[in-house]
ZADO-507320 format. One record per residue (C-alpha): residue number from 1; residue in three letters; x, y, z. Coordinates in nm, 3 decimals, padded with zeros to 5 digits. Layout:
BEGIN
@pos NUM&code ala&east X&north Y&up Z .
...
! end
This chain:
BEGIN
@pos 1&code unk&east 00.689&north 04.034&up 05.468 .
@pos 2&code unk&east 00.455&north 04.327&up 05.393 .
@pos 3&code unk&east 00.379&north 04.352&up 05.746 .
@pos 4&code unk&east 00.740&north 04.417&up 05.789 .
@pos 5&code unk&east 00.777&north 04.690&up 05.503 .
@pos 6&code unk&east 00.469&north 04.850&up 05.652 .
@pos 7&code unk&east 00.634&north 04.819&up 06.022 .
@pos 8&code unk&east 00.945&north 05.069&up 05.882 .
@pos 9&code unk&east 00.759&north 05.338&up 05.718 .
@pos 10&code unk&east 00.687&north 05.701&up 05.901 .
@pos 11&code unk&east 00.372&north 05.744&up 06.013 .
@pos 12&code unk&east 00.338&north 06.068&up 05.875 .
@pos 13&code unk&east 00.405&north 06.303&up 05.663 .
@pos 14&code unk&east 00.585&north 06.631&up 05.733 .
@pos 15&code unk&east 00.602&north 06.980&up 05.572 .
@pos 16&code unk&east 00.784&north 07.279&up 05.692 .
@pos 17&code unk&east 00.742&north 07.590&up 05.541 .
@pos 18&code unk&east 00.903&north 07.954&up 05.644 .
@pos 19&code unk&east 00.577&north 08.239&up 05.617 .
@pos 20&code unk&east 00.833&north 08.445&up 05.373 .
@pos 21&code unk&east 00.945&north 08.159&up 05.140 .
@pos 22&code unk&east 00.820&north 08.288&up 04.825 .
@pos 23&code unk&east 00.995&north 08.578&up 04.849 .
@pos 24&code unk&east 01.258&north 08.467&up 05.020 .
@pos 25&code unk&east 01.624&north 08.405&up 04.825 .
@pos 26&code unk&east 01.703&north 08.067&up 04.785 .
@pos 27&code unk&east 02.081&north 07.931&up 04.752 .
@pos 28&code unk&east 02.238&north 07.603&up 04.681 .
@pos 29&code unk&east 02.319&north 07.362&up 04.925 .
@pos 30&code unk&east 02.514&north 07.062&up 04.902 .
@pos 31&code unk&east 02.380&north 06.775&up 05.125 .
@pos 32&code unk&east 02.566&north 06.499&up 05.259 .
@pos 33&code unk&east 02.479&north 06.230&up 04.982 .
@pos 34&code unk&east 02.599&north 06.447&up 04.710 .
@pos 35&code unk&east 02.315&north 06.659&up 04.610 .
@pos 36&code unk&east 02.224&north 07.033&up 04.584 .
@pos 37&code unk&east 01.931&north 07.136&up 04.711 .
@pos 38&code unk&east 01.780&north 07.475&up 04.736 .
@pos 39&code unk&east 01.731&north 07.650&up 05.071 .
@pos 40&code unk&east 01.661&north 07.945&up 05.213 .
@pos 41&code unk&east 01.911&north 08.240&up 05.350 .
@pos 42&code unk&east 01.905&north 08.448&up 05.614 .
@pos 43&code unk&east 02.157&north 08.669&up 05.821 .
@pos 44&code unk&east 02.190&north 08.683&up 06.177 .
@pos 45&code unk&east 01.917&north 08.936&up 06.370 .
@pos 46&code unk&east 01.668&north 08.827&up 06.168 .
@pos 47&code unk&east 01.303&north 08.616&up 06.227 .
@pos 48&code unk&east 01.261&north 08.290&up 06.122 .
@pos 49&code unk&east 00.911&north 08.192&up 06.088 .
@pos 50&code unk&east 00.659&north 07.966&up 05.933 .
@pos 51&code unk&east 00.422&north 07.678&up 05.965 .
@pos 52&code unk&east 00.470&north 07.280&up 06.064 .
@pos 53&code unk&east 00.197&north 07.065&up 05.931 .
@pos 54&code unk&east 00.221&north 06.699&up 06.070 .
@pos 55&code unk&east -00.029&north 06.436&up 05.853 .
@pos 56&code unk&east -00.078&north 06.088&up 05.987 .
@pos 57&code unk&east -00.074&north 05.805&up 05.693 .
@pos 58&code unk&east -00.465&north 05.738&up 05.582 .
@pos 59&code unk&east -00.628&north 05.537&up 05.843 .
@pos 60&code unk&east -00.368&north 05.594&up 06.119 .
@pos 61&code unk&east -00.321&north 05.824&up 06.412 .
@pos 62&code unk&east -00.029&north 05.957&up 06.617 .
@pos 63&code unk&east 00.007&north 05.909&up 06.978 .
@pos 64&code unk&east 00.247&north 06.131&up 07.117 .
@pos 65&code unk&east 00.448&north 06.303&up 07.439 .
@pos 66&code unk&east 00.458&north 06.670&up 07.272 .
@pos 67&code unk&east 00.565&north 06.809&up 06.960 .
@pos 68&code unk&east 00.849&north 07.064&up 06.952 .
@pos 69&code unk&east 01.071&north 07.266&up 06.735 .
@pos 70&code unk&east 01.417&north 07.324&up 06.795 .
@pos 71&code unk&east 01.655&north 07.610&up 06.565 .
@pos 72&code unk&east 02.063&north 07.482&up 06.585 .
@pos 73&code unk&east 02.351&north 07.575&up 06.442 .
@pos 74&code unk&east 02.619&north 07.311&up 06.493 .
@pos 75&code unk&east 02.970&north 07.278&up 06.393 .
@pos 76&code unk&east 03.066&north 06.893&up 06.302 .
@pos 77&code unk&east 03.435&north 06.781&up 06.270 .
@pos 78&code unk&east 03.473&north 06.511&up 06.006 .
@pos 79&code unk&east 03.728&north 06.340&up 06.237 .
@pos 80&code unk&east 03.436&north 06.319&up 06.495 .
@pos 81&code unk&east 03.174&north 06.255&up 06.295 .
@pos 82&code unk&east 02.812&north 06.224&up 06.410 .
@pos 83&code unk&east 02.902&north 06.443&up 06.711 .
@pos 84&code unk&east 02.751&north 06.791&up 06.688 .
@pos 85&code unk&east 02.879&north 07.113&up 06.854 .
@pos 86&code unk&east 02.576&north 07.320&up 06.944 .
@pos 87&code unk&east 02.595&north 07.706&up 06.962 .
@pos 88&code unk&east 02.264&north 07.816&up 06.912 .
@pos 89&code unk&east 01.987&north 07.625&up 07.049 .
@pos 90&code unk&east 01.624&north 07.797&up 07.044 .
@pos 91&code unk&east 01.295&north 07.559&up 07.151 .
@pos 92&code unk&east 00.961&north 07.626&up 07.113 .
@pos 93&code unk&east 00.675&north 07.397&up 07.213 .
@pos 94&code unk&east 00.413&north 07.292&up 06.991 .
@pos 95&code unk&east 00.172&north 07.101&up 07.128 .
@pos 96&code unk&east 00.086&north 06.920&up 07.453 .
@pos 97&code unk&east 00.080&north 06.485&up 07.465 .
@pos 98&code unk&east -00.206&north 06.402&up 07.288 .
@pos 99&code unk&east -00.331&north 06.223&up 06.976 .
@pos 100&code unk&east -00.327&north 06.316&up 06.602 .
@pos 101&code unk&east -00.574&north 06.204&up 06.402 .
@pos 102&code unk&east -00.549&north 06.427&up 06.093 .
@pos 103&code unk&east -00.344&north 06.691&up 05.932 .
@pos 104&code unk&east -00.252&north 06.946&up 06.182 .
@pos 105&code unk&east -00.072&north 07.267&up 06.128 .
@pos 106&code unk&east 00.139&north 07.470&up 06.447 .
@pos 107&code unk&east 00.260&north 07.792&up 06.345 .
@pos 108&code unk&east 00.613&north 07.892&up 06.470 .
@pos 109&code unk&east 00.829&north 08.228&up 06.505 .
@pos 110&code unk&east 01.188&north 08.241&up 06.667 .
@pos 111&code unk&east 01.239&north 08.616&up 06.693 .
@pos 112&code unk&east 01.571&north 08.806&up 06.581 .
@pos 113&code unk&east 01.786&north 08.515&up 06.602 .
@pos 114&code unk&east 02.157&north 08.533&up 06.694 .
@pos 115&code unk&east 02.358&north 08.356&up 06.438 .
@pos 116&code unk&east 02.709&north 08.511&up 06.452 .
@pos 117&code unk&east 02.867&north 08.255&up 06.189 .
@pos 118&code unk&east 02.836&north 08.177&up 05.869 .
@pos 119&code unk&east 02.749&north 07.835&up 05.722 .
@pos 120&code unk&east 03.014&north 07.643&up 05.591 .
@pos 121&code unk&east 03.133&north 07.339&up 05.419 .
@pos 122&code unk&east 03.474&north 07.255&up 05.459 .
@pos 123&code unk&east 03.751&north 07.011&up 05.406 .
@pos 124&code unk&east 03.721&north 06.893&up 05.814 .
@pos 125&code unk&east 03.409&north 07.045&up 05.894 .
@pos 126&code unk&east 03.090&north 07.208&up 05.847 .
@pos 127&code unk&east 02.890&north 07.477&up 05.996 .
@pos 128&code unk&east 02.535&north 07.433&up 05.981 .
@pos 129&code unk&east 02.183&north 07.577&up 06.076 .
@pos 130&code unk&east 01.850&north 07.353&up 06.074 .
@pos 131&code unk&east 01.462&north 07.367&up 06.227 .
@pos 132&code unk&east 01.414&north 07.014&up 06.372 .
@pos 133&code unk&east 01.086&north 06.932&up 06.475 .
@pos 134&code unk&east 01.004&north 06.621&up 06.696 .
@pos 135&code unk&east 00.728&north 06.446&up 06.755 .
@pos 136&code unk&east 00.837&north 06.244&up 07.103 .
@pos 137&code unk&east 00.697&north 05.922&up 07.103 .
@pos 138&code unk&east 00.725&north 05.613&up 07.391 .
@pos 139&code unk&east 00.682&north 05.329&up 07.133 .
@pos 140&code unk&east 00.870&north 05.310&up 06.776 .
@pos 141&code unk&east 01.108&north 05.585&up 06.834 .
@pos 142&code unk&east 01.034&north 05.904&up 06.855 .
@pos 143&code unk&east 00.959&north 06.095&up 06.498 .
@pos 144&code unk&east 01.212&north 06.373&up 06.348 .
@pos 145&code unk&east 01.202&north 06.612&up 06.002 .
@pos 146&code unk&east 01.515&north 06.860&up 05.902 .
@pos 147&code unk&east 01.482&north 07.135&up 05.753 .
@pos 148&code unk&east 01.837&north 07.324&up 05.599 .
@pos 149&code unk&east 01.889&north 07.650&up 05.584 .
@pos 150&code unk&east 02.206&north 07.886&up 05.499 .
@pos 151&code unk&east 02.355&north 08.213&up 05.705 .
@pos 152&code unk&east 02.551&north 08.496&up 05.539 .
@pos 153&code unk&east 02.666&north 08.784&up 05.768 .
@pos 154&code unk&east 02.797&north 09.090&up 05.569 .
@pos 155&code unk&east 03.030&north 09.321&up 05.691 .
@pos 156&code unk&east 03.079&north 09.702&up 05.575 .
@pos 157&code unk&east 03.389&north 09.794&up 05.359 .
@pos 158&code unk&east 03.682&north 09.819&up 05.641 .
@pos 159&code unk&east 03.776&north 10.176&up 05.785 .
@pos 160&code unk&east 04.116&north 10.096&up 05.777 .
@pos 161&code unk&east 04.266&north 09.872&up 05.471 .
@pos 162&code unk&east 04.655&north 09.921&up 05.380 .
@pos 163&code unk&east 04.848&north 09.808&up 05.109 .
@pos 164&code unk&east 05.091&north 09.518&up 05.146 .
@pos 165&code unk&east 05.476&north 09.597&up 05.056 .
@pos 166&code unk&east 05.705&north 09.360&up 05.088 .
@pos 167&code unk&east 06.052&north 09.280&up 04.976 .
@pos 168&code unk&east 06.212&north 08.913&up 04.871 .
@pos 169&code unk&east 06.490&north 08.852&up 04.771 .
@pos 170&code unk&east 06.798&north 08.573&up 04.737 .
@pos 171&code unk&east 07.122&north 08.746&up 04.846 .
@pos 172&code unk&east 07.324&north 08.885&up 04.512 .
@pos 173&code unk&east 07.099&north 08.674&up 04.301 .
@pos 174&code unk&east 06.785&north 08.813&up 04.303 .
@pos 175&code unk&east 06.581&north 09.131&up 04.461 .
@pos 176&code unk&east 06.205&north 09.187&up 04.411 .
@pos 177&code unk&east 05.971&north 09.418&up 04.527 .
@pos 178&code unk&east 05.548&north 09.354&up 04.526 .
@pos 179&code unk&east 05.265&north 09.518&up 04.602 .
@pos 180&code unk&east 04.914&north 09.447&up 04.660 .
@pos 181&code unk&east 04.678&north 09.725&up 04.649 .
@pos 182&code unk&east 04.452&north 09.627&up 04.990 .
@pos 183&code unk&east 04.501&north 09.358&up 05.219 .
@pos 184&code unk&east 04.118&north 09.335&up 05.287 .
@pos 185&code unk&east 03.944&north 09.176&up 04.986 .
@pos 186&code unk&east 03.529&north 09.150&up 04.962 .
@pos 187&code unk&east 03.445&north 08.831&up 04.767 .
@pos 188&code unk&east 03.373&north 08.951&up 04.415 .
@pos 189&code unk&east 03.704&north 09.226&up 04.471 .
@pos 190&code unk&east 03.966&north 09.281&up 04.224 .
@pos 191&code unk&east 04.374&north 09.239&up 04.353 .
@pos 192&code unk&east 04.552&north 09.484&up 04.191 .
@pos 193&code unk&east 04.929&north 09.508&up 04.220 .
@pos 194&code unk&east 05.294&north 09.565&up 04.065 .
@pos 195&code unk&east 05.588&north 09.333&up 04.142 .
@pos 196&code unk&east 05.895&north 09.532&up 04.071 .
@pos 197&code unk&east 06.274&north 09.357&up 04.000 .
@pos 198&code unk&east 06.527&north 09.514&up 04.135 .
@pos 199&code unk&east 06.817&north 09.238&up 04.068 .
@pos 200&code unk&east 06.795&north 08.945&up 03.860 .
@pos 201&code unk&east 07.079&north 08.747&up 03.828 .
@pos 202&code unk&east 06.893&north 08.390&up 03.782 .
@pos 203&code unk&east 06.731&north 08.258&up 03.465 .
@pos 204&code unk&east 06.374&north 08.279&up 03.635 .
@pos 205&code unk&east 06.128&north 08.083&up 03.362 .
@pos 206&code unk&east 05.777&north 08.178&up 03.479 .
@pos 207&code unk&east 05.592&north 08.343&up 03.781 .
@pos 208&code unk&east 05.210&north 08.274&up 03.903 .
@pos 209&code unk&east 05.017&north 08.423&up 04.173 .
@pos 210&code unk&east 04.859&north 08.107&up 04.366 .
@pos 211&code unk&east 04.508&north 08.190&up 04.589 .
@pos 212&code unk&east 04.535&north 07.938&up 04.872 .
@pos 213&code unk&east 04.278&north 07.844&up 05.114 .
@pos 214&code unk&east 04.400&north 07.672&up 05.454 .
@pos 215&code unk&east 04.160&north 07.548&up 05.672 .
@pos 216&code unk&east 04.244&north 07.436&up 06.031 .
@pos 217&code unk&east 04.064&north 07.235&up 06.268 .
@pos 218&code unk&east 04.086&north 07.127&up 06.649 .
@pos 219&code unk&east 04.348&north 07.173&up 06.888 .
@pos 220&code unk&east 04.658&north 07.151&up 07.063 .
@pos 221&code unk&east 04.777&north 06.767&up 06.942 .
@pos 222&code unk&east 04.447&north 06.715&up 06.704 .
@pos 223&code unk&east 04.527&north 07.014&up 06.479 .
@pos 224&code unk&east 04.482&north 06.910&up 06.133 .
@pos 225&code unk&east 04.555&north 07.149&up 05.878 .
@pos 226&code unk&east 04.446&north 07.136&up 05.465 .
@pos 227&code unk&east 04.559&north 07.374&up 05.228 .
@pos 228&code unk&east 04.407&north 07.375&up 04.894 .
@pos 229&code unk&east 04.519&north 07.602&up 04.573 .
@pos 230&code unk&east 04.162&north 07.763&up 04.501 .
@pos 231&code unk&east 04.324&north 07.966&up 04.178 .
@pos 232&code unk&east 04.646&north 07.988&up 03.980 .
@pos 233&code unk&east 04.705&north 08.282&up 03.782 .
@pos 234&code unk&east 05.025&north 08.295&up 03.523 .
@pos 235&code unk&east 05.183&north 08.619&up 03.557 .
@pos 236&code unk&east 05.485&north 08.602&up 03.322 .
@pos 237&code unk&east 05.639&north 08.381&up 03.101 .
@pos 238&code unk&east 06.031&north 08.423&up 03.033 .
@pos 239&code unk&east 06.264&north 08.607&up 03.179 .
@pos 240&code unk&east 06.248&north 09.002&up 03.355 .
@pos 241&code unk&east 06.520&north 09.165&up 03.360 .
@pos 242&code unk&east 06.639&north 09.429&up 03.624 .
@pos 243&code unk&east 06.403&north 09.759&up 03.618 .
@pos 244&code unk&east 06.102&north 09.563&up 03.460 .
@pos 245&code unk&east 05.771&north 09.603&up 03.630 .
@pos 246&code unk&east 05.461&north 09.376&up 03.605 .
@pos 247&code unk&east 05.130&north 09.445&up 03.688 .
@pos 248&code unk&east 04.877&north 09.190&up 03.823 .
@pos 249&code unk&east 04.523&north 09.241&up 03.829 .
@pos 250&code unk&east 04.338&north 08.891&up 03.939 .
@pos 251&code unk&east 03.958&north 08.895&up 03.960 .
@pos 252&code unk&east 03.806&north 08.708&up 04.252 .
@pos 253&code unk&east 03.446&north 08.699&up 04.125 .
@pos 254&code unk&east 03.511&north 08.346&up 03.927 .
@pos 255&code unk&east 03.660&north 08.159&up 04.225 .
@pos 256&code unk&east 03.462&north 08.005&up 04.549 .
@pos 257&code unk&east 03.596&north 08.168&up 04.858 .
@pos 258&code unk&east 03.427&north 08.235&up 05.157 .
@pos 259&code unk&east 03.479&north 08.509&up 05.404 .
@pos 260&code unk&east 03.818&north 08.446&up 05.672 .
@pos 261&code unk&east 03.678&north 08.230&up 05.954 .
@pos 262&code unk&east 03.891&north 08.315&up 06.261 .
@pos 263&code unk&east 03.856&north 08.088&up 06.534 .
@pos 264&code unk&east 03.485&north 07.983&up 06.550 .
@pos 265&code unk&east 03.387&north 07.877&up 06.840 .
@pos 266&code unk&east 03.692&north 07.803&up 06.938 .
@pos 267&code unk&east 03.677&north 07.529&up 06.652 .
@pos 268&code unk&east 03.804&north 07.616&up 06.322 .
@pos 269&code unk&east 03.974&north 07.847&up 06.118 .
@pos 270&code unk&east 03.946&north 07.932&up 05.743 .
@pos 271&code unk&east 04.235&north 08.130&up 05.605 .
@pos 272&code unk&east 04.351&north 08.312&up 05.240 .
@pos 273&code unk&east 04.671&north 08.377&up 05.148 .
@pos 274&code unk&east 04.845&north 08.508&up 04.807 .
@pos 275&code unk&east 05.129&north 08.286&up 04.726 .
@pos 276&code unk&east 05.376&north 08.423&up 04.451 .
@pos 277&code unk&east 05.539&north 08.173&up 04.335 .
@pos 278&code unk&east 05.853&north 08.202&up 04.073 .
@pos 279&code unk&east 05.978&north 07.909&up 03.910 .
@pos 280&code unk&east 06.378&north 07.915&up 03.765 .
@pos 281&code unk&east 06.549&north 07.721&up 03.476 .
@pos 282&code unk&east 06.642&north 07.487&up 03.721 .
@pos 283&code unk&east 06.271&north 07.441&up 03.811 .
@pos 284&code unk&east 06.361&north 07.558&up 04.175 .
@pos 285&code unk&east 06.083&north 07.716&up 04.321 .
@pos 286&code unk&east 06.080&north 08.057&up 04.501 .
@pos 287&code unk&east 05.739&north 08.168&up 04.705 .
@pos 288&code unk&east 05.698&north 08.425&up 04.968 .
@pos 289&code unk&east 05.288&north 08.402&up 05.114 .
@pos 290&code unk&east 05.096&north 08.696&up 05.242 .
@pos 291&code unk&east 04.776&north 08.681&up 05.431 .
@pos 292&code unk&east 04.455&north 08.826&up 05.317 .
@pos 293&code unk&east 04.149&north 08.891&up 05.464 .
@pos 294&code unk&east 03.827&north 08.810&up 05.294 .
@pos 295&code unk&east 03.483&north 08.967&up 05.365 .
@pos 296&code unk&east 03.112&north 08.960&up 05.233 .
@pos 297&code unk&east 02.954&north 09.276&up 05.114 .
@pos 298&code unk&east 02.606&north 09.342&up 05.071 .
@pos 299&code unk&east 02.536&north 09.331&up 04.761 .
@pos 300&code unk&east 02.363&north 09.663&up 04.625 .
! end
């Protein structure tokens, strides 16, 4: 039986370390099983470096086909699970067949990197970027280590950003008017806007301003769509009557957005929208939805 237990063990022991991790920012992760991790983060253009030490157990030694690192990003679909979309796909080889006997250490560098998306964890899929480093083997299955890491791409403030106007209204019963201050939002951005009534001639109870995030995946006949309310925000309580005006001002700092994803790699697509949503004594509900754009800024 311990021959067994011994039989399933690795035969080594791995470290992976980037040559700026010290100084590097680290962010949260949240792995498959559950947990957060930290990992580093890097934008797209940028080198991504370090050292590979391989260690066989005490006693032991490695024979091998070649060692090699590979840098991926790969979008997975939860409804495909286990099959990974590649988009980037960098190699560099280590090390020629041979044998290990004792620690060894094979420095690496893949040089201003295109990574044009953003990680992402999703409802139906995730984005992600690793190193994987394989030590090819004929017998007992060749030997792999991950190593995480997380992309942010930041964009400058837009050139062009106009306010969204719009009208709703329920004929003779009720007229508004709203206004949002931008339409292009950077993550930790304030909305800032006025929703004017022109005609009110139903008991309306309360009004909110909903965040909502809707995230679509595949294609064609495999489209699958999830919408999730990120935020709810109570604007009033009671009834306006005609002439009243009511400001909103709704921080996005506290919620957990992500930049608009539009069409990645012809996979996904991560969308915001403002839903105002006005309830009456009835508890019919009246919404009209407006699309925003979301965008990271570098932070100063």
């Amino acid at each position: 039986m311990n021959f067994l237990i011994g039989a399933f063990k690795p035969a080594c022991n791995f470290s992976i370390t980037f040559s700026d991790g010290k100084s590097r920012k680290q962010v949260p992760m949240k792995k498959e099983n559950g947990q957060t991790v930290m990992v580093p983060l890097f934008q797209s253009q940028e080198n991504i470096a370090g050292k590979i030490s391989i260690e066989p157990l005490q006693g032991k030694k490695i024979e091998h086909n070649g060692v090699k690192v590979e840098l991926l990003g790969q979008i997975e679909m939860y409804f495909d699970r286990g099959n990974f979309y590649d988009f980037t796909s960098l190699v560099r080889e280590l090390d020629v067949p041979g044998d290990i006997y004792e620690r060894k250490t094979y420095p690496f560098e893949f040089s201003t990197v295109e990574m044009p998306y953003e990680t992402y964890n999703g409802v139906n899929v995730r984005l992600r970027y690793i190193l994987k480093v394989t030590v090819s083997r004929n017998y007992g299955g060749s030997i792999v280590e991950y190593q995480d890491f997380v992309v942010r791409n930041y964009s400058p403030p837009p050139s062009i950003n106009n306010s969204i106007k719009m009208e709703v209204g329920i004929e003779d019963c009720l007229h508004i008017e709203f206004e949002y201050n931008k339409s292009k939002y950077h993550l930790k951005d304030v909305i800032i806007g006025k929703i004017y009534f022109l005609l009110v001639r139903i008991k309306i109870k309360n009004m909110d301003l909903e965040i909502r995030r809707r995230e679509s995946t595949g294609s064609g006949a495999n489209t699958h769509v999830e919408t999730e309310t990120l935020a709810k925000f109570e604007l009033m309580d009671g009834a306006p009557v005609r002439g009243e005006s009511i400001p909103i001002r709704l921080f996005l700092s506290p919620y957990e957005l992500t930049p608009t994803h539009r069409n990645i790699n012809n996979k996904f697509s991560v969308k915001y929208y403002l839903n105002l949503v006005l309830v009456d004594e009835e508890d019919r509900r009246y919404f009209k939805q407006q699309e925003i754009t979301i965008y990271r800024l570098q932070d100063s």
